[in-house]
C-alpha positions in Angstrom: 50.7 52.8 7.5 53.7 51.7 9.5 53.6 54.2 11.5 52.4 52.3 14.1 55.5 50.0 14.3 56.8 51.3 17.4 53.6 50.5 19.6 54.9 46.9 19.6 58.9 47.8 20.0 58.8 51.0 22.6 58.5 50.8 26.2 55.1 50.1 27.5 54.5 52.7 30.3 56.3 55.7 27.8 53.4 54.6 25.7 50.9 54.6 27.8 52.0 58.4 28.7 52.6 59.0 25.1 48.7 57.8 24.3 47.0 58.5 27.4 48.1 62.6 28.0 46.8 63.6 24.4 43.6 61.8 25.0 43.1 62.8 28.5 43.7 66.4 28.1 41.5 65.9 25.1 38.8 64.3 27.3 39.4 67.5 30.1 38.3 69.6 27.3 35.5 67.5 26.2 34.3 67.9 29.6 34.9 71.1 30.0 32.6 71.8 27.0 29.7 69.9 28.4 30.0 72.5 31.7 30.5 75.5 29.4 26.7 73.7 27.9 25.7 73.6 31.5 27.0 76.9 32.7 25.2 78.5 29.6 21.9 76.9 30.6 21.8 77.7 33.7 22.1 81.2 32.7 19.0 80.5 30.8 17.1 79.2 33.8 17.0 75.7 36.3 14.5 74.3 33.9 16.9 74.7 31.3 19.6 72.3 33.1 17.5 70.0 33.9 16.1 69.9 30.1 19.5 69.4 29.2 20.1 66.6 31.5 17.2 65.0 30.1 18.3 65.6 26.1 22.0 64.6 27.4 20.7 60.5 28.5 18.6 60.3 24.8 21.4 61.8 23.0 23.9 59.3 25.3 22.2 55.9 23.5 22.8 57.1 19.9 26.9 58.3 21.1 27.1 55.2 22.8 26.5 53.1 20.4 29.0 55.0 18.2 32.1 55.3 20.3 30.9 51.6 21.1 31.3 50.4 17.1 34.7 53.0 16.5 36.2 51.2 19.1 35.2 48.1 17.9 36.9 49.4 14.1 40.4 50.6 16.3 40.3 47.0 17.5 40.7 45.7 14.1 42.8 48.0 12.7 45.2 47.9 15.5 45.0 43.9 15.4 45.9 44.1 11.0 48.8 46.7 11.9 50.2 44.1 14.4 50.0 41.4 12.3 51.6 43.8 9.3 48.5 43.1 7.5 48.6 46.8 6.2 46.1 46.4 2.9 43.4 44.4 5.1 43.4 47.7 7.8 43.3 50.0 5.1 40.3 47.9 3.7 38.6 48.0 7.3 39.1 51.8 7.7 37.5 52.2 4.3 34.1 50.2 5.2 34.4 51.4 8.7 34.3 55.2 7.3 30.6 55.2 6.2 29.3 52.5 8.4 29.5 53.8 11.8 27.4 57.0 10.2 24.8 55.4 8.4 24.2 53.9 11.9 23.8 57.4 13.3 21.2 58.4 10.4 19.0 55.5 11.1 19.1 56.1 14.8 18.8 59.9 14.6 15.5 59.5 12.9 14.2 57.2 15.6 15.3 59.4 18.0 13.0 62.4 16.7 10.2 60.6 16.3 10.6 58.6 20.3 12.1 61.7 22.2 8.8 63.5 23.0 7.6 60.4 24.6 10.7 59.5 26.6 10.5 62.8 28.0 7.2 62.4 28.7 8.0 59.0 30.5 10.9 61.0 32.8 8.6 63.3 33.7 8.8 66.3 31.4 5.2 68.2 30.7 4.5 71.4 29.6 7.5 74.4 29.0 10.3 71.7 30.6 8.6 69.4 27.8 9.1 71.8 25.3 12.6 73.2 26.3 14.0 69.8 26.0 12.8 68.7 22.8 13.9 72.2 21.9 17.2 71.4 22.7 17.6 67.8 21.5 16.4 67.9 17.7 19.0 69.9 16.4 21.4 67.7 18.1 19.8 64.4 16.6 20.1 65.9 13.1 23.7 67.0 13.2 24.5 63.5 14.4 25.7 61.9 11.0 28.7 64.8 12.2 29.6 62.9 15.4 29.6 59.5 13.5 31.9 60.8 11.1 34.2 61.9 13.9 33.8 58.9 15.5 34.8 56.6 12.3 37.8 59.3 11.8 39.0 59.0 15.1 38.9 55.2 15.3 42.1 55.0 12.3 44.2 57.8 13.9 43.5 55.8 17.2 44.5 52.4 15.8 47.8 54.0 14.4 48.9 55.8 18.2 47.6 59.4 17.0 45.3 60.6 20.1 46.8 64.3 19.4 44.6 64.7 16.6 41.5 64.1 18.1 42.5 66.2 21.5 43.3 69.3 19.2 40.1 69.0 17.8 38.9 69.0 21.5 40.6 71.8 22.7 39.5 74.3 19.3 35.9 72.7 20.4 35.8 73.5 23.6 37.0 77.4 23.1 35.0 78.0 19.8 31.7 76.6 22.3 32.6 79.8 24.9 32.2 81.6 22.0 29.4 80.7 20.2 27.1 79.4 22.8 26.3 83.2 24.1 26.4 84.4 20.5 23.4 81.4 19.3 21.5 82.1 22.9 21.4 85.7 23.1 21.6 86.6 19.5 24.6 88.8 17.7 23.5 91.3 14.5 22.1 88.9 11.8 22.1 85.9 14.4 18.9 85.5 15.7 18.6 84.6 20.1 17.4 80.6 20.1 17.6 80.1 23.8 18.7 77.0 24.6 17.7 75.4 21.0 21.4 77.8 20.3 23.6 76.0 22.7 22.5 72.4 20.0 23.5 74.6 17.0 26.8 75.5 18.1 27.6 72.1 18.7 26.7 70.9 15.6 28.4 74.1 14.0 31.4 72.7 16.0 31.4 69.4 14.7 31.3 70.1 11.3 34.6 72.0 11.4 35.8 69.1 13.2 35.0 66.6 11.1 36.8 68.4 8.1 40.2 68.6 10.1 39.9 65.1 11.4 39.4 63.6 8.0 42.4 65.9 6.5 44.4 64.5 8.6 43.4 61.0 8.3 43.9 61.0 4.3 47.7 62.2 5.1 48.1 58.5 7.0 46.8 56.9 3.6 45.2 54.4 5.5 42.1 55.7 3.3 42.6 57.2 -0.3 40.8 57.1 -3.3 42.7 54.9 -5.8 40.7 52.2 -5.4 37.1 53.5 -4.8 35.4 49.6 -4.7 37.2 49.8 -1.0 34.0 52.0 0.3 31.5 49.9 -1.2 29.4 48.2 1.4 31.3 44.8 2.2 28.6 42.2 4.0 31.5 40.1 5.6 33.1 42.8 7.1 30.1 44.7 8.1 29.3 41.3 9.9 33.2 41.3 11.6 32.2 44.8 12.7 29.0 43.6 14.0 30.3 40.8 15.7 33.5 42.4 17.2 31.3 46.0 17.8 27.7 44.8 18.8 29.0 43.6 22.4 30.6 47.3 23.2 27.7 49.6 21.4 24.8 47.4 23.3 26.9 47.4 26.4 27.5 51.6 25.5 23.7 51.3 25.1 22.9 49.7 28.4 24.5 52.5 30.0 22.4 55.3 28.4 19.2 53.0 29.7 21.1 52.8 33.0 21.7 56.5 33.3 17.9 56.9 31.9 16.5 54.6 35.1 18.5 56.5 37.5 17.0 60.0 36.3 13.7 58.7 36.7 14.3 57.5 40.0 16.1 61.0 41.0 12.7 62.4 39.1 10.9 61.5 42.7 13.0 63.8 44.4 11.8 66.3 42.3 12.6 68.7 39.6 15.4 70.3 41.6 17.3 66.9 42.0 17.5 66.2 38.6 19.5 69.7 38.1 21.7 69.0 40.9 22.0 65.3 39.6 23.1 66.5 35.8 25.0 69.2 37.3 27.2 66.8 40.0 27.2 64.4 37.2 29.0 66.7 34.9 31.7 68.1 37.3 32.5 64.1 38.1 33.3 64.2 35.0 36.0 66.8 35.6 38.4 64.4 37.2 37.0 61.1 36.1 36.9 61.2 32.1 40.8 62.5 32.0 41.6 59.2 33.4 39.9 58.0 30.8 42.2 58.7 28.5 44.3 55.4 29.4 41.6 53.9 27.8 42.2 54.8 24.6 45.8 53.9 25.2 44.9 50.1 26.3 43.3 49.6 23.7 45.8 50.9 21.2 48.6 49.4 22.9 46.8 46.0 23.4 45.0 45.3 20.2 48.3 46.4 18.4 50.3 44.1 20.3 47.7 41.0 20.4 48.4 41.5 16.2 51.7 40.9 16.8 51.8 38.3 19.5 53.6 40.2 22.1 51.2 38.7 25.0 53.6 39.6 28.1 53.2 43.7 26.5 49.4 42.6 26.7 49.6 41.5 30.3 52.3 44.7 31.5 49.7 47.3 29.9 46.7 46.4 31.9 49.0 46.6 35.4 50.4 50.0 34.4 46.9 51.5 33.2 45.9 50.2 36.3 48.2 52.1 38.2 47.9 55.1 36.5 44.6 55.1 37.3 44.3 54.7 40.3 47.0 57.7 41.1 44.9 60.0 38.8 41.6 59.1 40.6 43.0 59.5 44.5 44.1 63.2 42.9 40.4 63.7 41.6 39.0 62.6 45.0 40.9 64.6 47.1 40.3 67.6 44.9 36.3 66.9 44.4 36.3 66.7 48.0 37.8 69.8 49.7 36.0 71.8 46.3 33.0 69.8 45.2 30.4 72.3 46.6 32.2 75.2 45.4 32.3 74.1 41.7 28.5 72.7 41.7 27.6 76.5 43.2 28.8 77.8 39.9 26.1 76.5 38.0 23.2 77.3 39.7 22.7 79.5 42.7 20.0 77.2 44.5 20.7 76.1 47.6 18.3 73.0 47.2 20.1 72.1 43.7 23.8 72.4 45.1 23.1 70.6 48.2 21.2 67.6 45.8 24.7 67.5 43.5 26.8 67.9 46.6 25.3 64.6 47.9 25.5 62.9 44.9 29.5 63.7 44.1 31.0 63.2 47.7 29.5 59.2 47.0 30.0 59.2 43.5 34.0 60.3 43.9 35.1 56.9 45.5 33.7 54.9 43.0 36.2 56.3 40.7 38.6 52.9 41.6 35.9 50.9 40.4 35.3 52.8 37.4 39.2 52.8 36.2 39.3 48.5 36.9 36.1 48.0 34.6 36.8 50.4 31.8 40.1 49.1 31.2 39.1 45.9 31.6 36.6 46.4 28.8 39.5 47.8 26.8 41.9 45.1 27.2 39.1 42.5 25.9 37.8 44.3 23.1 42.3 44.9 22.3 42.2 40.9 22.6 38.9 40.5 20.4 37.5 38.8 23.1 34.0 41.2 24.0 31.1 39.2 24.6 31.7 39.2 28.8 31.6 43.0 28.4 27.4 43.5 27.1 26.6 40.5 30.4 28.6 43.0 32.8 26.8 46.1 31.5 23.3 44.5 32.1 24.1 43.8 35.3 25.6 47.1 36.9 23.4 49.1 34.2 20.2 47.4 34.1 18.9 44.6 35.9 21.1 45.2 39.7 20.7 49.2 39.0 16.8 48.4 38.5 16.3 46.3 41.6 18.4 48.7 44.0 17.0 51.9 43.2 13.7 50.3 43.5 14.3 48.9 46.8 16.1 52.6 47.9 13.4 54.6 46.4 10.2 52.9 45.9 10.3 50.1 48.7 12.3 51.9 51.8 11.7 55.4 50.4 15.2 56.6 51.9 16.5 59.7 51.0 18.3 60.9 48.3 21.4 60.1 49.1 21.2 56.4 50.0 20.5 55.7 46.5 24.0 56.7 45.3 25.3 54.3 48.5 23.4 51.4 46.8 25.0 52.5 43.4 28.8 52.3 44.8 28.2 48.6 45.7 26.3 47.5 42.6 29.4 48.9 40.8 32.5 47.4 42.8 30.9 44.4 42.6 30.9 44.4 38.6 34.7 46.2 38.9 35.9 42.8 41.1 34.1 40.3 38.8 35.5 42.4 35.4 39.1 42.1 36.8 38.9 38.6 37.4 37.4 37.3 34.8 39.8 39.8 32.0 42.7 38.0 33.9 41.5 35.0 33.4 41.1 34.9 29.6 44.8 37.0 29.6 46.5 33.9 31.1 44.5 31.5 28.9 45.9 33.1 25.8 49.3 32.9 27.3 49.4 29.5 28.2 48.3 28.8 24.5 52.2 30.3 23.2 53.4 27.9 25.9 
C-alpha cells in the first residue's frame, strides 16, 4: 500500500504525464469503442443510430452516477494514503468494492421498468421504439459489470495505477471490432441479434474486464481476504461515501438529464438530427475525452497530496493540468476542424445527417477550453473533499440555464439548428469562469489556514 509514496515526493508535471498518458490513451480507446458501436449501427440502418443515441443518455444516468461515487471512493483513499493512514484505505476500498455495485442493481431495475417510457417521451414510437429498448436491456442487466469496474478502478486510481484500467481499454476496444459483427450478423452456433448484439458484446466485454481489473487489484493488497468483517456493510462509511460521492454522482446525473433535454430539443429537428447529433457528439469525443485523462491525474495527484498537507503541490497541479489542457484541446480543434465532416461521413452516408453533425461539432469544438477549466476544477474539489459547489454548477449549465436557452432557441425564436449549440457555448463558459473562481478561492483559503 505504499506504493503511492512518490505521488507526494516526485515532480508534479512528470506526474501529471505519468497519470494523465495511461488514462488518456485509455480514454482514446474508450472512445474509439463507442464509434466502432456507432459505425456498426449505422451499418444496421439510421434508425439504428439514432436508437443508440437514445439508449446511450438512459444508460449515461446509471454510468454517471457510478464513475460519480468511484471518484468519490479515489478521493478517500488517496486522502488515507496521504495521511499514511494505510489500514483505514484498505478498509474504504473494501466497503467501497460492493457498494458502488449494489447501487447499479437497484438502478438497473428502474431503468427496465422506466426506459420504454422515456423513449416514448424523446419521441421514439413504433420499430425506433422497439430497436432502442432492444438495444438498451441487455445493457441495463450487465450493469452490476460496469460497477464493479468502476469500484476496481477507483483503488488502482487512488494508488497512481491508470495503466491498468487503459489496458483493459485498449483489449476492449479491439475485442468490440470483433465481436460486434460476429453478435450482429451471426457466426455458426451464434445466432444474428441486430443491434440487441452490439449490447451483448459489451457486456461480454466487461466481464472479462472485470476479472483482470480485480486480479490486479488483490496483487496491491489494498483488499484481501484475511479479515472478511472488512466487506460487511459499514453505515458510517457508507454515509462518508454518500456525503463525499452524492455531490459528483447527482452532479454526473444532472448531466445525463442535461444531455436527455438537449435530444428532445434536437428531436424537433427531426429524426435525422438526432443521428447527426449522436454521431457529432461521439467524434467530439475523439479529441475531447483524451484530455480528460488529466482528470484522473488531478485528482490522484491532489487528493494524495491534500492527505499529506502538501497545499503548494495542490495549487501547482491545477496550473499545469490547466495547461496541458488547453494545448491538447487547440490540437483537437484544429484537427476537428480541417476533418470534422470527413470523419462524421464515415458513419452514415446522408447528406442531411452529416450536414446536422457538422453543425453541431464546428460549435461544439471551441467549447473544449471551457470544458478542460470545469472538469478539473471539479477534480481538484472532490481531491480537496470540498464537492458540494460542484452538484449547484451542474444544475445550472445542465439543467435550469440549458432548459431556459434551448427553449428560447427552439421553442420561442424557432431558429435553426445551429443557433442552439451557439446558446450552449455561452451557458457553458459562463459556468467554466464561475468554477475557476470559485475552486481558487477555497485553494487559497486552505492555504492561508497552514499560515
Amino acid at each position: 500500500m505504499r506504493k503511492s509514496a512518490h505521488l507526494t515526493t516526485q515532480d508534479i508535471p512528470t506526474l501529471i504525464k505519468q497519470l494523465a498518458i495511461p488514462a488518456s490513451v485509455g480514454m482514446f480507446f474508450n472512445t474509439m469503442y463507442n464509434v466502432v458501436d456507432t459505425f456498426y449501427a449505422g451499418l444496421i440502418s439510421t434508425q439504428a443510430i439514432a436508437a443508440l443515441s437514445l439508449s446511450f443518455m438512459i444508460f449515461f444516468v446509471i454510468i454517471g452516477l457510478g464513475y460519480g461515487f468511484s471518484s468519490a471512493i479515489t478521493a478517500l483513499l488517496g486522502n488515507a494514503f496521504g495521511k499514511k493512514k494505510y489500514k483505514l484505505a484498505s478498509i474504504y476500498a473494501h466497503k467501497g468494492l460492493f457498494f458502488i455495485p449494489l447501487l447499479g442493481i437497484f438502478l438497473s431495475i428502474i431503468g427496465y421498468f422506466t426506459a420504454p417510457s422515456l423513449f416514448i417521451l424523446l419521441g421514439a414510437s413504433e420499430q425506433y421504439l422497439e430497436t432502442s429498448i432492444e438495444y438498451i436491456n441487455p445493457i441495463l442487466f450487465g450493469t452490476v459489470f460496469f460497477m464493479f469496474n468502476f469500484s476496481l478502478n477507483s483503488v488502482l486510481v487512488a494508488q497512481g495505477d491508470t495503466k491498468t484500467y487503459r489496458n483493459t481499454l485498449i483489449f476492449g476496444f479491439f475485442a468490440n471490432l470483433v465481436l460486434n459483427p460476429l453478435f450482429i450478423y451471426g457466426f455458426l452456433f451464434i445466432p444474428a441479434m441486430g443491434i440487441q448484439g452490439i449490447a451483448i458484446a459489451t457486456v461480454l466485454i466487461q466481464v472479462i474486464n472485470m476479472l483482470f481489473m480485480l486480479y490486479k487489484v488483490l496483487q496491491t493488497k489494498v483488499i484481501h481476504f484475511k479479515k472478511l468483517e472488512y466487506f460487511l456493510p459499514n453505515i458510517r462509511v457508507y454515509k462518508l461515501f454518500m456525503n463525499q460521492g452524492l455531490p459528483i454522482s447527482l452532479s454526473m446525473l444532472t448531466m445525463a438529464f442535461g444531455s436527455l433535454i438537449l435530444t428532445y430539443f434536437v428531436s424537433h429537428y427531426g429524426m435525422q438530427a438526432v443521428a447527426g447529433y449522436g454521431i457529432g457528439y461521439r467524434v467530439e469525443q475523439l479529441m475531447l475525452l483524451p484530455a480528460l485523462g488529466l482528470n484522473t491525474a488531478v485528482l490522484t495527484l491532489v487528493s494524495n497530496n491534500y492527505g499529506a498537507k502538501k497545499y503548494d503541490r495542490v495549487i501547482e497541479t491545477l496550473k499545469v493540468a490547466l495547461k496541458y489542457g488547453f494545448i491538447i484541446s487547440t490540437v483537437g480543434i484544429i484537427i476537428l476542424t480541417v476533418l470534422g465532416r470527413f470523419f462524421i461521413s464515415q458513419f452514415d452516408s446522408n447528406e442531411t445527417v452529416v450536414n446536422f453533425g457538422v453543425d453541431y461539432l464546428l460549435v461544439e469544438i471551441w467549447i473544449f477550453y471551457a470544458y478542460i477549466v470545469l472538469f478539473i476544477c471539479v477534480s481538484t474539489l472532490q481531491g480537496i473533499k470540498k464537492p458540494k459547489m460542484i452538484l449547484f454548477i451542474s444544475l445550472y449549465r445542465q439543467i435550469f440555464a440549458k432548459l431556459i436557452i434551448a427553449w428560447v432557441i427552439v421553442k420561442y425564436f424557432e431558429l435553426d439548428y445551429i443557433y442552439l449549440w451557439f446558446g450552449i457555448l455561452f451557458m457553458i463558459y459562463s459556468a467554466a469562469i464561475f468554477a475557476y473562481f470559485y475552486t481558487n478561492r477555497i485553494l487559497k483559503e486552505v492555504c492561508n489556514k497552514t499560515i
